[in-house]
Every structure is written in structure tokens, then in C-alpha cells.
C-alpha atoms as a printed R data frame, in Angstrom:
    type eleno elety resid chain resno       x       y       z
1   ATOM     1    CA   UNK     A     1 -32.876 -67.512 -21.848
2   ATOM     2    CA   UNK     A     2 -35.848 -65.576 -23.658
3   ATOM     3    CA   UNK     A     3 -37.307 -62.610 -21.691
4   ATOM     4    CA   UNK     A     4 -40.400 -64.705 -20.825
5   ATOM     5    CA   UNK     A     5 -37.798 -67.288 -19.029
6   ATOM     6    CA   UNK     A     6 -36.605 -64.523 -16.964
7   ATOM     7    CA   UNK     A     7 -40.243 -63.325 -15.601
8   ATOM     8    CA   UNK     A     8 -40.897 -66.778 -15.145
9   ATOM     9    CA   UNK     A     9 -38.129 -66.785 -12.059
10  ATOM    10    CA   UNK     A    10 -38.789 -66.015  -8.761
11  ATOM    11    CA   UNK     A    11 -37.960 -63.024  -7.775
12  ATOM    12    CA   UNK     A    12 -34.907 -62.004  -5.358
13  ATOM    13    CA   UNK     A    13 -35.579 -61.173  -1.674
14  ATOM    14    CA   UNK     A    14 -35.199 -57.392  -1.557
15  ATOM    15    CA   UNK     A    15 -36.621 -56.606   2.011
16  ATOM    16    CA   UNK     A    16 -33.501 -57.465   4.340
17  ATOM    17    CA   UNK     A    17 -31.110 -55.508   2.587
18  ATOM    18    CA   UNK     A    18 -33.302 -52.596   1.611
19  ATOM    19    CA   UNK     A    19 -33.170 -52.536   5.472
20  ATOM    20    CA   UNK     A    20 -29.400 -52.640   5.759
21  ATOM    21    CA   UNK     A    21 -29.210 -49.914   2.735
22  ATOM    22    CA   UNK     A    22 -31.967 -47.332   4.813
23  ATOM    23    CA   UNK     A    23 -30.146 -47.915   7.945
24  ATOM    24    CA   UNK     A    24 -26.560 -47.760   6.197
25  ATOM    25    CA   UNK     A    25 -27.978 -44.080   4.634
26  ATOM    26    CA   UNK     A    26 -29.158 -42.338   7.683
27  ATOM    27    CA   UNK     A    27 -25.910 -43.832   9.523
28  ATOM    28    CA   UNK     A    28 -23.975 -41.955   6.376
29  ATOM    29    CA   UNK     A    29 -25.761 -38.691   7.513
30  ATOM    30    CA   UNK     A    30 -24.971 -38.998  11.291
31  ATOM    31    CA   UNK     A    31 -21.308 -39.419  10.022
32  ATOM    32    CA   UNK     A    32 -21.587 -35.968   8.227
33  ATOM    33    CA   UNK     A    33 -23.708 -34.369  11.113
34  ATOM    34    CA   UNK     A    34 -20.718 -35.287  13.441
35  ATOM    35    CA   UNK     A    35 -18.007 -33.730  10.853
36  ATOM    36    CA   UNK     A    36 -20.508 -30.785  10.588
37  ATOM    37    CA   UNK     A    37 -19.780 -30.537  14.366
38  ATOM    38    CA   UNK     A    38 -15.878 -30.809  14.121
39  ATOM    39    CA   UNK     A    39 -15.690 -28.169  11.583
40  ATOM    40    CA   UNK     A    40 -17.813 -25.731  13.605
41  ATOM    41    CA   UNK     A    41 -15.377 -26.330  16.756
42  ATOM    42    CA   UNK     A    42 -12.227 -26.273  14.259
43  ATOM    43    CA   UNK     A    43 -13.746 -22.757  13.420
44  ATOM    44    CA   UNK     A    44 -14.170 -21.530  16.915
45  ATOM    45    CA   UNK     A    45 -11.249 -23.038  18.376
46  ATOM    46    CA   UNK     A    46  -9.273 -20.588  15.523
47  ATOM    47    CA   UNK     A    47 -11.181 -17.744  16.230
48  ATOM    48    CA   UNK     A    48 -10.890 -17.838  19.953
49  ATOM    49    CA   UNK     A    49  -6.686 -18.027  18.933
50  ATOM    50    CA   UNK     A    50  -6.441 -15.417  16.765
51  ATOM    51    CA   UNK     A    51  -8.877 -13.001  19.429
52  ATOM    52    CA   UNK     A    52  -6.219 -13.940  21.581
53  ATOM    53    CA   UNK     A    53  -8.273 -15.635  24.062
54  ATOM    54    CA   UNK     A    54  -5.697 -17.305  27.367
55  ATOM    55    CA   UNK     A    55  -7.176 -20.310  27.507
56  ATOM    56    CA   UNK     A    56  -6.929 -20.858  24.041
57  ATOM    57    CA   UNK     A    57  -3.460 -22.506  22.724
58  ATOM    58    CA   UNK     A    58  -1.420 -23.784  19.223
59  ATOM    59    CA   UNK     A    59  -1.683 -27.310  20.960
60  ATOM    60    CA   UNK     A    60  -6.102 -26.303  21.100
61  ATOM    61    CA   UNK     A    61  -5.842 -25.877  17.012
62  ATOM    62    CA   UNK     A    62  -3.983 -28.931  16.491
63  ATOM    63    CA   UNK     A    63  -6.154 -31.067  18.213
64  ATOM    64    CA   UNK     A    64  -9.077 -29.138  16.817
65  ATOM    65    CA   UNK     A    65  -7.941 -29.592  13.258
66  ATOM    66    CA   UNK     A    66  -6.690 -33.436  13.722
67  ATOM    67    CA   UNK     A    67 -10.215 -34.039  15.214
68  ATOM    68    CA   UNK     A    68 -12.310 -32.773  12.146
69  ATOM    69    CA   UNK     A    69  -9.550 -34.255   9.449
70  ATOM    70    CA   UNK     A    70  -9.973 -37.439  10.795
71  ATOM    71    CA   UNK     A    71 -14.013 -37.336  10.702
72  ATOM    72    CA   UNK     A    72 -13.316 -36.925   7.251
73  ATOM    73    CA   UNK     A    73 -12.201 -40.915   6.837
74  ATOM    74    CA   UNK     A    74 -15.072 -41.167   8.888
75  ATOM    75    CA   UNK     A    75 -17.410 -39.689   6.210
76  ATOM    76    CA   UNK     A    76 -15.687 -41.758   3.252
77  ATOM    77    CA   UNK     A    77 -16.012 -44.888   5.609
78  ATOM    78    CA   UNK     A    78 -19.981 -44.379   5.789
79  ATOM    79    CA   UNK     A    79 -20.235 -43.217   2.191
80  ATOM    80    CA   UNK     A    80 -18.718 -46.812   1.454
81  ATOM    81    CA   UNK     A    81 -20.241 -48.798   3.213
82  ATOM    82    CA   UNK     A    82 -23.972 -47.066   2.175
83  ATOM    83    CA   UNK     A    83 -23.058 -46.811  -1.692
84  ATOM    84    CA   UNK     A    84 -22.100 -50.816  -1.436
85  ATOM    85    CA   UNK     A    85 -25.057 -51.944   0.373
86  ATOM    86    CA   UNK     A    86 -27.603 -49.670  -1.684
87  ATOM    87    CA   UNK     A    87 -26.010 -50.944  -4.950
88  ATOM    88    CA   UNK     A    88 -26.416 -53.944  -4.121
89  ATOM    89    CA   UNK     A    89 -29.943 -53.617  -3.022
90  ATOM    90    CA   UNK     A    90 -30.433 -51.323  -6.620
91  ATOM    91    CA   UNK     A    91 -29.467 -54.508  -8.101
92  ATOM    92    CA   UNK     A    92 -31.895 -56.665  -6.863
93  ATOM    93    CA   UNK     A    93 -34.446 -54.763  -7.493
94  ATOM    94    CA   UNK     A    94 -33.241 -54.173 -11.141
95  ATOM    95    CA   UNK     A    95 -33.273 -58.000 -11.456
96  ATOM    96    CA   UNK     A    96 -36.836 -58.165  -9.518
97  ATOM    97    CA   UNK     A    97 -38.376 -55.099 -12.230
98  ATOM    98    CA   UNK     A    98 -36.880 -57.000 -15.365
99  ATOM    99    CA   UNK     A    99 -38.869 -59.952 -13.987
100 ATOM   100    CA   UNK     A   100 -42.049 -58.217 -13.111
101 ATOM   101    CA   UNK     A   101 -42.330 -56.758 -16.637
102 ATOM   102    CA   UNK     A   102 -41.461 -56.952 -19.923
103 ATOM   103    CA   UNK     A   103 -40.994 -53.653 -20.940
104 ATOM   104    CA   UNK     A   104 -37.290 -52.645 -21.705
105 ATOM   105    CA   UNK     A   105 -35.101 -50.205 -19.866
106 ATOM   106    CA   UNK     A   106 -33.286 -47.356 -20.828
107 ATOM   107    CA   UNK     A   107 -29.848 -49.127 -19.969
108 ATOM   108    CA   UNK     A   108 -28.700 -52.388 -19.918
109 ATOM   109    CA   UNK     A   109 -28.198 -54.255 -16.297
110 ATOM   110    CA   UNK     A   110 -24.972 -53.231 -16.224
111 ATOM   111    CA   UNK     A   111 -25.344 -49.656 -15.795
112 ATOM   112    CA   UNK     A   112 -26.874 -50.311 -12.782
113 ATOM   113    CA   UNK     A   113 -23.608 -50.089 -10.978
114 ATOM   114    CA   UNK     A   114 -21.499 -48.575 -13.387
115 ATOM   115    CA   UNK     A   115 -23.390 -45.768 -14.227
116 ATOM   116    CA   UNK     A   116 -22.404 -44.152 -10.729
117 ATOM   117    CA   UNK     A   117 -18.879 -44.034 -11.657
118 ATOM   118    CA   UNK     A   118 -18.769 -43.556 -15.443
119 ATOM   119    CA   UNK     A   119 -18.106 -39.161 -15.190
120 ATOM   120    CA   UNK     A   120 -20.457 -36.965 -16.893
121 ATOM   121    CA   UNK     A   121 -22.853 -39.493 -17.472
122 ATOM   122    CA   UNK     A   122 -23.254 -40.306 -13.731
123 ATOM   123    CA   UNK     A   123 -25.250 -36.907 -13.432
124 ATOM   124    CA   UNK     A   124 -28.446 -38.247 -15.071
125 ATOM   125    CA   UNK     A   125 -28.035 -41.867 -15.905
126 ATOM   126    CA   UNK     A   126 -28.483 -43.123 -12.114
127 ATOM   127    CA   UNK     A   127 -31.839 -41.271 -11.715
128 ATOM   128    CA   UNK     A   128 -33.372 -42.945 -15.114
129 ATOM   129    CA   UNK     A   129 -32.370 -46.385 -13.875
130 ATOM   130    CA   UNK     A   130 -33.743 -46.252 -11.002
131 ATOM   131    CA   UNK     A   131 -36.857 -44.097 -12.518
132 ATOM   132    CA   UNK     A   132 -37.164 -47.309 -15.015
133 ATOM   133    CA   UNK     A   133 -37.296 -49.798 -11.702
134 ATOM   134    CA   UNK     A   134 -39.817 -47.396  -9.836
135 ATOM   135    CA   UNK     A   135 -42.135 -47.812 -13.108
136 ATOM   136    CA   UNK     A   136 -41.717 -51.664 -13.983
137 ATOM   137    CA   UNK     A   137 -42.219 -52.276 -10.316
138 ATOM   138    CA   UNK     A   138 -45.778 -50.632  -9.830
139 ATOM   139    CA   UNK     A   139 -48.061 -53.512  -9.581
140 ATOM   140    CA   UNK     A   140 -51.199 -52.972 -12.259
141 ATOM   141    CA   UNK     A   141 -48.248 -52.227 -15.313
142 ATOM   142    CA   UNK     A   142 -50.636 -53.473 -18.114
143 ATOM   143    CA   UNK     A   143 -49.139 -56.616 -19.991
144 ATOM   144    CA   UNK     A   144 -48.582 -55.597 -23.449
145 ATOM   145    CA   UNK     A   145 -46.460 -52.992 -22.364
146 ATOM   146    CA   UNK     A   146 -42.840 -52.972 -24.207
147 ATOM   147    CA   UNK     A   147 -41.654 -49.282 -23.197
148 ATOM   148    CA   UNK     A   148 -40.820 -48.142 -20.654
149 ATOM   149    CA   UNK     A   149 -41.198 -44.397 -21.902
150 ATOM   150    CA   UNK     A   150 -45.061 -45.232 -21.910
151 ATOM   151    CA   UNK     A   151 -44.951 -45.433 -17.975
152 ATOM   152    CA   UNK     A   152 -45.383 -42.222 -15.896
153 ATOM   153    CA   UNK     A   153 -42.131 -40.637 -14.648
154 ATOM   154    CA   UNK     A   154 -41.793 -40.662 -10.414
155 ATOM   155    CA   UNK     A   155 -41.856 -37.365  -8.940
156 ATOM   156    CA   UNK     A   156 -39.839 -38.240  -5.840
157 ATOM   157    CA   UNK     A   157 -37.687 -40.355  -7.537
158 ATOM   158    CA   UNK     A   158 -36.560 -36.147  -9.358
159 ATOM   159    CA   UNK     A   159 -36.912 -34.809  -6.168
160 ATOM   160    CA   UNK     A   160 -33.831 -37.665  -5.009
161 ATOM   161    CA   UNK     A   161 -31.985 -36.852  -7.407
162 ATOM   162    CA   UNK     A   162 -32.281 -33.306  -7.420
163 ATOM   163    CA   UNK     A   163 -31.597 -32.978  -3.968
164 ATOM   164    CA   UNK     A   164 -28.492 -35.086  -4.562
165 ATOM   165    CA   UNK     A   165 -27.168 -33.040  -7.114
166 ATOM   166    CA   UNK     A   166 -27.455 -30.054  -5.272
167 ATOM   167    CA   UNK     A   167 -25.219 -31.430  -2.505
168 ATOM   168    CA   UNK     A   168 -22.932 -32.337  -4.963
169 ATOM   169    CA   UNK     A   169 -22.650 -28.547  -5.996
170 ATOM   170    CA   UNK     A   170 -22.405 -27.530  -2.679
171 ATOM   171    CA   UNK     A   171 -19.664 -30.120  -1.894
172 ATOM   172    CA   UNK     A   172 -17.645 -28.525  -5.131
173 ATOM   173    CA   UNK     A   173 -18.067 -25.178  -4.194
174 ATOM   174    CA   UNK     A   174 -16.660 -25.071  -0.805
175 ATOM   175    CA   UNK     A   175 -13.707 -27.014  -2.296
176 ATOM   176    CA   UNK     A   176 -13.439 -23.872  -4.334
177 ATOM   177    CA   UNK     A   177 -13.751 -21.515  -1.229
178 ATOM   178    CA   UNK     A   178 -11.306 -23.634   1.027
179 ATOM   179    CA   UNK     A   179  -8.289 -23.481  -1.249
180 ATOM   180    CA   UNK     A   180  -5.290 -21.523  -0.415
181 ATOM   181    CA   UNK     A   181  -4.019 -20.079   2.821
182 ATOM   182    CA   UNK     A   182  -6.270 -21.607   5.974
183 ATOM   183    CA   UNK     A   183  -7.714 -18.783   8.271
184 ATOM   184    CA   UNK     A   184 -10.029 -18.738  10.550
185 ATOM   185    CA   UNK     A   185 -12.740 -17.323   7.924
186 ATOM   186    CA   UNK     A   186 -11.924 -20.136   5.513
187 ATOM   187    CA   UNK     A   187 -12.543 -22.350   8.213
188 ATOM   188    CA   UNK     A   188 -16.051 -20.672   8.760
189 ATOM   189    CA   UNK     A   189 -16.943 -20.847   5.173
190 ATOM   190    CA   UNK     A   190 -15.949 -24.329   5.445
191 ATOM   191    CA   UNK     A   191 -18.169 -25.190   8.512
192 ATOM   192    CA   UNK     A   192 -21.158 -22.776   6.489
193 ATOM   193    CA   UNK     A   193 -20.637 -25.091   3.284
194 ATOM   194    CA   UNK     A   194 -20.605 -28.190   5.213
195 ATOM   195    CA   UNK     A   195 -23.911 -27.401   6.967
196 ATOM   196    CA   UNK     A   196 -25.575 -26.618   3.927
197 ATOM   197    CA   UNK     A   197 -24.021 -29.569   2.461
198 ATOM   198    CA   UNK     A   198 -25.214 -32.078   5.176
199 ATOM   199    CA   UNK     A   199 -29.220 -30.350   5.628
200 ATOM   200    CA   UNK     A   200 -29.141 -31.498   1.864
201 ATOM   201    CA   UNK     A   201 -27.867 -34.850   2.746
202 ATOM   202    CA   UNK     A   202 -30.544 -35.152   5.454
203 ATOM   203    CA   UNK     A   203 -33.359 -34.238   2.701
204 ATOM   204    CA   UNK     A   204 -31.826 -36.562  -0.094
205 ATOM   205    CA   UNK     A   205 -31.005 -39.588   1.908
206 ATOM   206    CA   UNK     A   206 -35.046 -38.618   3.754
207 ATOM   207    CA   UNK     A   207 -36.703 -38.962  -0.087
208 ATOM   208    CA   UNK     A   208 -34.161 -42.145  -0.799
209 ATOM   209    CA   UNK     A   209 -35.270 -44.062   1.694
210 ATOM   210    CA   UNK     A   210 -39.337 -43.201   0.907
211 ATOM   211    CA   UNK     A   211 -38.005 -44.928  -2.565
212 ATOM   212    CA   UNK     A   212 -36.209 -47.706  -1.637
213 ATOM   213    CA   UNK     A   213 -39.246 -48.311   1.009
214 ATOM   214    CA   UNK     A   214 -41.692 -48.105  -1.869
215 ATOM   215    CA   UNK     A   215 -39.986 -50.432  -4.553
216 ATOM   216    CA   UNK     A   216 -39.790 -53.018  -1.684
217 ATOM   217    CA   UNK     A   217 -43.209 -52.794  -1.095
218 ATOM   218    CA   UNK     A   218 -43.921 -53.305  -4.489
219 ATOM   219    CA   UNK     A   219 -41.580 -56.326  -5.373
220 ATOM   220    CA   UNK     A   220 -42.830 -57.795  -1.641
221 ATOM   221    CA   UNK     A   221 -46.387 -57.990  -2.985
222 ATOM   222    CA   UNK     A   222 -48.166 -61.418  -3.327
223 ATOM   223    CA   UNK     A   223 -47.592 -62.348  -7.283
């Protein structure tokens, strides 16, 4: 099939399952807001025991602790089920932006998945493939365009990204912090970390879904 065959097909429905994939991020971040919760109790809970408060019991910290370690399977649950469903949606739309214009991408179709899981790589190759389908989407892309490097850039497709990364640093460092002996002050840098980590969650998975609404929009217009 020549590259004028494949703009010639139709192009895939995107619209359903970029609502799945919004719905399936902001569910992700209720997930984390809840462990954010559990770890803040976990931390209490530990410092009410070791101030030496009555009420307050070994049978209080285990229950404490087994709540917020099982949120965690929680977390990895809804970080599953929104990395599926927004791959799958990045897909499309990958398919869709090859079809909408000729101009080639950065990295071949198959990156478009495994570029999340290939390591070092996955900390910039992500952002330019879905940077290339923000610019081959944009209706008005003039014809004779073949590169995609002659397109402007997307601004809040960095500020994603960026956003994302930063959690990702967080998420490192208070696996740095939390190693060793557990106290109650691990526990609180724990609960800090994991507040900071999910406010950055809340802004990334915010500027996500402005892109995933946008490239719809685009590959949803009239042809």
C-alpha cells in the first residue's frame, strides 16, 4: 500500500474511546487521591501510638498500614486500566494523523506503544509521538508538506509531559526517603511525597485530557 492508499482510508472512530481514556485518567487520580488519604491516616494512626495516646493500639497500626498497602494494588489497578485504554486511543489517532497527512513522523507506528516501555528512551520519545499526531492532526496542514519538523511544536502537549516527568521524580524520590527502618516520620515523608506526587497527577492527567480532547476534535472534523 503506497502512502496515498493509506490517506485514501477512512479514518478510525476516535471519539468513544477518547471518552473511556479521559474518564479512565481522572478515575486513575481518584485512585491516588484515596491512597493519598490512607497514607495520611497510616501517618497519624503511628503518631498517635508512639505519643502514647489510650485509644490508640498495635491492632490500630495494622489495620492502618494493611489499609494504605492495599490502595496501593488499587493505584496499579487504575494505572492499568488508563495506560491500556489511552494506548489504545494513542493508536488510533496515530493511524487517523498518518491518514490526514503525508508528512512523516519521527518514529515508526510501532513506537507508539512501545516507546512507553523501552527505558531511557521512554523519557522523551512518548512526548514527540504524540507532539507528531497533535501537528499532522491540525486541520489547514498545507499539502506539500513532507516533515513533520516544519510543523509548530504544541505547547501543552510540553507542559503534559513535563508535568509527567516531574511526578515521576517525585515518585523516585520518596522511594529513596522511605527505605530502611519504618517510623512514624518516614511515614510522614511518605504521605508529604505522595501528596506532592498526586497534585502533579491532578495537573498532568488535567493538560492530558485538554490533548486527547483536542486531537479528537480535530480527527472528528468533516473531511
Amino acid at each position: 500500500m503506497t502512502s496515498q492508499d493509506a490517506r485514501d482510508l477512512a479514518l478510525l472512530p476516535v471519539r468513544p474511546i477518547a471518552t473511556v481514556a479521559t474518564t479512565m485518567v481522572f478515575t486513575n487520580c481518584a485512585a491516588n487521591l484515596f491512597a493519598t488519604w490512607t497514607d495520611w491516616h497510616r501517618y497519624q494512626v503511628a503518631a498517635d501510638y508512639v505519643a502514647g495516646e489510650p485509644d490508640v493500639g498495635v491492632a490500630d497500626l495494622v489495620s492502618a498500614d494493611n489499609l494504605a498497602m492495599g490502595t496501593v494494588w488499587l493505584t496499579v489497578l487504575a494505572l492499568g486500566a488508563a495506560a491500556t485504554v489511552f494506548l489504545t486511543w494513542l493508536w488510533r489517532a496515530r493511524v487517523n494523523a498518518e491518514r490526514l497527512c503525508r508528512a512523516e513522523h519521527r518514529w515508526s507506528r510501532g513506537w507508539t506503544v512501545g516507546a512507553w516501555f523501552v527505558p531511557v528512551v521512554n523519557l522523551w520519545f512518548p512526548r514527540q509521538i504524540v507532539d507528531d499526531v497533535w501537528r499532522t492532526s491540525r486541520p489547514g496542514v498545507p499539502e506539500d508538506t513532507y516533515r513533520v519538523d516544519d510543523l509548530g511544536t504544541s505547547p501543552l502537549v510540553g507542559a503534559w509531559w513535563y508535568s509527567l516527568l516531574a511526578n515521576v521524580l517525585v515518585v523516585l524520590a520518596l522511594r529513596v526517603e522511605t527505605r530502611g527502618e519504618v517510623t512514624a516520620e518516614v511515614l510522614r515523608a511518605a504521605a508529604l511525597y505522595g501528596t506532592v506526587s498526586t497534585l502533579l497527577l491532578l495537573v498532568s492527567a488535567t493538560l492530558l485530557s485538554q490533548v486527547i480532547r483536542q486531537i479528537t476534535h480535530w480527527q472528528s472534523m468533516p473531511r
